[in-house]
C-alpha positions in Angstrom: -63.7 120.8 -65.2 -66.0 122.0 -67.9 -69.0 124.0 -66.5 -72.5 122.8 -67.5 -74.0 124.9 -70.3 -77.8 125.4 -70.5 -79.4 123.5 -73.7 -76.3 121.6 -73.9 -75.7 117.6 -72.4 -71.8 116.5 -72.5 -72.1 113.1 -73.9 -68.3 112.8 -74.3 -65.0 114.7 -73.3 -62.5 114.9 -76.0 -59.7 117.2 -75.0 -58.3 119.1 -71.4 -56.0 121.6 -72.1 -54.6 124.6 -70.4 -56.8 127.4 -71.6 -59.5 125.3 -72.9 -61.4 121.6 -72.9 -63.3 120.7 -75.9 -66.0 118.1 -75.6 -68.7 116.6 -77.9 -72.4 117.5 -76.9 -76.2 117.1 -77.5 -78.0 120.4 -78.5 -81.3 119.7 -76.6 -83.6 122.0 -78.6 -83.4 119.3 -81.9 -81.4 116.6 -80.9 -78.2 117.7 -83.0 -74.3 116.7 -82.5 -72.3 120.1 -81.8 -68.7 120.1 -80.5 -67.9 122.3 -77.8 -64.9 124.8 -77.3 -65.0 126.0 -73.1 -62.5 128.3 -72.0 -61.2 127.6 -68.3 -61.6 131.4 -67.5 -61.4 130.9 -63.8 -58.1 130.5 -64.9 -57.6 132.5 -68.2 -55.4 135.5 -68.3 -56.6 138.3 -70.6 -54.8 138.0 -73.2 -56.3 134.3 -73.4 -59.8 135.4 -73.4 -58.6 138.1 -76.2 -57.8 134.9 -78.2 -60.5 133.3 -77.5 -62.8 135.5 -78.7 -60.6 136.4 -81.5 -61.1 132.8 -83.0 -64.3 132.9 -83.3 -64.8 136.5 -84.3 -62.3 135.3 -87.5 -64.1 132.0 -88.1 -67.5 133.5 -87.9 -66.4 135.4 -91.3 -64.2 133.1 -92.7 -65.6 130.9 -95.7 -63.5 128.4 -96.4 -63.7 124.8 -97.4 -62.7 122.4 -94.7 -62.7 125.6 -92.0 -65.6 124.7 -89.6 -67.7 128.3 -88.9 -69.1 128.4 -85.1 -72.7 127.7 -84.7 -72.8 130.1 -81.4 -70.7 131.6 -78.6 -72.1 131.2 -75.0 -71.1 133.3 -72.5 -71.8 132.8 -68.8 -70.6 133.7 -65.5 -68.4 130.9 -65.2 -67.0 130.5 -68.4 -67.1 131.4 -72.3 -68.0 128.3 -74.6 -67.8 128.1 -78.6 -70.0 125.8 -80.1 -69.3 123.9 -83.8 -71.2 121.4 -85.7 -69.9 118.3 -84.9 -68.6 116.2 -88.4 -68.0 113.0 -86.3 -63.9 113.2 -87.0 -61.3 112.5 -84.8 -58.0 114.4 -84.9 -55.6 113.4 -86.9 -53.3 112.3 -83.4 -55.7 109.9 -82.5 -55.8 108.3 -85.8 -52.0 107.9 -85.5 -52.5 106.5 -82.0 -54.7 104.0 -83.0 -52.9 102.3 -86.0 -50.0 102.2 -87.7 -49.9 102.3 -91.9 -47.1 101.9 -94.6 -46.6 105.4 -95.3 -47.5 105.2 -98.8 -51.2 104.8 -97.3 -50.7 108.7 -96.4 -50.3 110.2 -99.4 -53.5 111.5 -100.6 -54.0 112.4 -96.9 -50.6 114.8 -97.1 -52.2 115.9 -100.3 -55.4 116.8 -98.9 -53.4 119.0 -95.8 -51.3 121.0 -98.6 -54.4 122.0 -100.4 -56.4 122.7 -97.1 -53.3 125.1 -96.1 -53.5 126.5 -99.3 -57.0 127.4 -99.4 -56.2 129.0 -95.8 -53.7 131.0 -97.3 -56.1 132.0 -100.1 -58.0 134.0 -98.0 -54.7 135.7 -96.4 -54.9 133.7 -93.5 -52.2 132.2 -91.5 -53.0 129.4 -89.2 -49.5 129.4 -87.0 -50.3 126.1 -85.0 -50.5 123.3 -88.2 -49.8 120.1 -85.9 -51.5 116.4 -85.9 -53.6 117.9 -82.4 -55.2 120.6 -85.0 -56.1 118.5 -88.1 -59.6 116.2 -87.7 -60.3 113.3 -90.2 -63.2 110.7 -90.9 -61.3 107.6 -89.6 -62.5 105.8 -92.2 -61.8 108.3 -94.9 -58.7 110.1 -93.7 -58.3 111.8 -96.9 -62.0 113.5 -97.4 -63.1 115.8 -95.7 -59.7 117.3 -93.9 -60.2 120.0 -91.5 -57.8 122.5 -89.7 -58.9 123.3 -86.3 -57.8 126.0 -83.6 -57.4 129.4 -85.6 -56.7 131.0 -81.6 -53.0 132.0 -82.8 -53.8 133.3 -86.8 -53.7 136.3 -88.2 -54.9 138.3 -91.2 -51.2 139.8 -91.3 -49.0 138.4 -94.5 -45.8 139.4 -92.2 -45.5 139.5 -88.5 -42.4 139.5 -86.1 -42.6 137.5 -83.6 -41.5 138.0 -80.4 -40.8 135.8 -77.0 -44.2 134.2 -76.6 -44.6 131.7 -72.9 -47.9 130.3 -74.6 -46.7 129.5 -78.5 -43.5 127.5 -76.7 -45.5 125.1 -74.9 -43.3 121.3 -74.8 -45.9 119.9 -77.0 -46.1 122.0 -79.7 -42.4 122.7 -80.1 -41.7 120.0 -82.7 -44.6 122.0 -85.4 -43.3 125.5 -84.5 -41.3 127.2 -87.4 -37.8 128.9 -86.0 -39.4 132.7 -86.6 -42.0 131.7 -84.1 -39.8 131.7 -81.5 -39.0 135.4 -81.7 -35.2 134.1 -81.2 -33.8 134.8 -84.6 -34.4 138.0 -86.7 -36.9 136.4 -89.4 -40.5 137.7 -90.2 -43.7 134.7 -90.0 -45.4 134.9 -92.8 -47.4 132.0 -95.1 -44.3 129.7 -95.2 -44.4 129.4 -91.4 -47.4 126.7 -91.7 -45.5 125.0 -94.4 -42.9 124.2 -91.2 -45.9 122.7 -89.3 -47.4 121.2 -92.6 -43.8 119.5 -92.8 -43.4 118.1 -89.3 -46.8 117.2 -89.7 -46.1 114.8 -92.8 -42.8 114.0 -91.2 -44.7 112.4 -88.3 -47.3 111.0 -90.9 -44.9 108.8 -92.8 -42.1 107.8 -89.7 -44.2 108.1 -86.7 -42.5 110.2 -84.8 -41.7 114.2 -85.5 -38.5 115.4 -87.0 -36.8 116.8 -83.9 
């Protein structure tokens, strides 16, 4: 359950996770739509509050197109919240829950996702967790305005070796996750690892269903 947070009203809950619930909210001071990011930490283990915090100490210098910088982080006794301007977008698995399109409908949306990723990479970022769940659109617009959500798992690192992670091999996001992730085969992650997601991503986009 997401705690209440002072100056904020919950008009809408948009996601329950395991380490986190994201919901849409009223900032009471002015009236304005903000989106926020609350960490269960009754329930968080350390090193999930380490990535917590580590998002939105990364976004809050990051200046990138299409990369949403927070507003605020909230901390209280109950909980640690992130708050984001809200841009009225849905995620990009919602939009494929809702209708169905002839894949050639897609294609300046899968253009719009391979330039987002490479302005990410730009500014020697990589994002780890590319998936429908972390990509928001204008439902009416899917192409403008892309955005790449949940920066919890990148790094600043152009290489990295992975190695056996419990959270990165949840069932749900096995299907985006590049081999090297895993830390089951002797291969670095670096920048082509989100072309993996990128691809499953598309995959998805243009079948409806992921490649494996």
């Amino acid at each position: 359950m997401m705690s209440t947070l002072p100056g904020y009203r919950i008009i809408k809950h948009l996601h329950k996770g395991r380490r986190s619930n994201v919901s849409r909210a009223i900032r009471t001071q002015d009236d304005a739509q903000v989106i926020i990011k609350q960490l269960n930490a009754n329930q968080a283990t350390s090193e999930e509050i380490g990535l917590f915090q580590h998002e939105y100490d990364l976004l809050s210098t990051l200046d990138v197109p299409g990369v949403i910088r927070p507003l605020t982080q909230i901390h209280t006794e109950q909980s640690i919240a992130t708050v984001f301007a809200d841009s009225g977008g849905v995620s990009l698995r919602q939009l494929l829950n809702w209708e169905s399109r002839p894949w050639h409908h897609w294609l300046s949306l899968a253009v719009a996702l391979a330039e987002q990723v490479g302005r990410i990479h730009k500014a020697q970022i990589i994002h780890k967790q590319i998936s429908p769940d972390n990509i928001i659109v204008d439902p009416e617009h899917p192409s403008e305005g892309v955005q790449i959500i949940d920066f919890t798992q990148a790094t600043h690192l152009q290489r990295e070796q992975a190695t056996w992670n419990y959270n990165q091999l949840a069932e749900e996001t096995l299907p985006y996750i590049a081999p090297e992730q895993t830390g089951r085969i002797n291969r670095a992650i670096d920048y082509r690892t989100d072309f993996y997601g990128l691809g499953a991503t598309l995959y998805e986009l243009m079948t409806g269903r992921p490649p494996f």
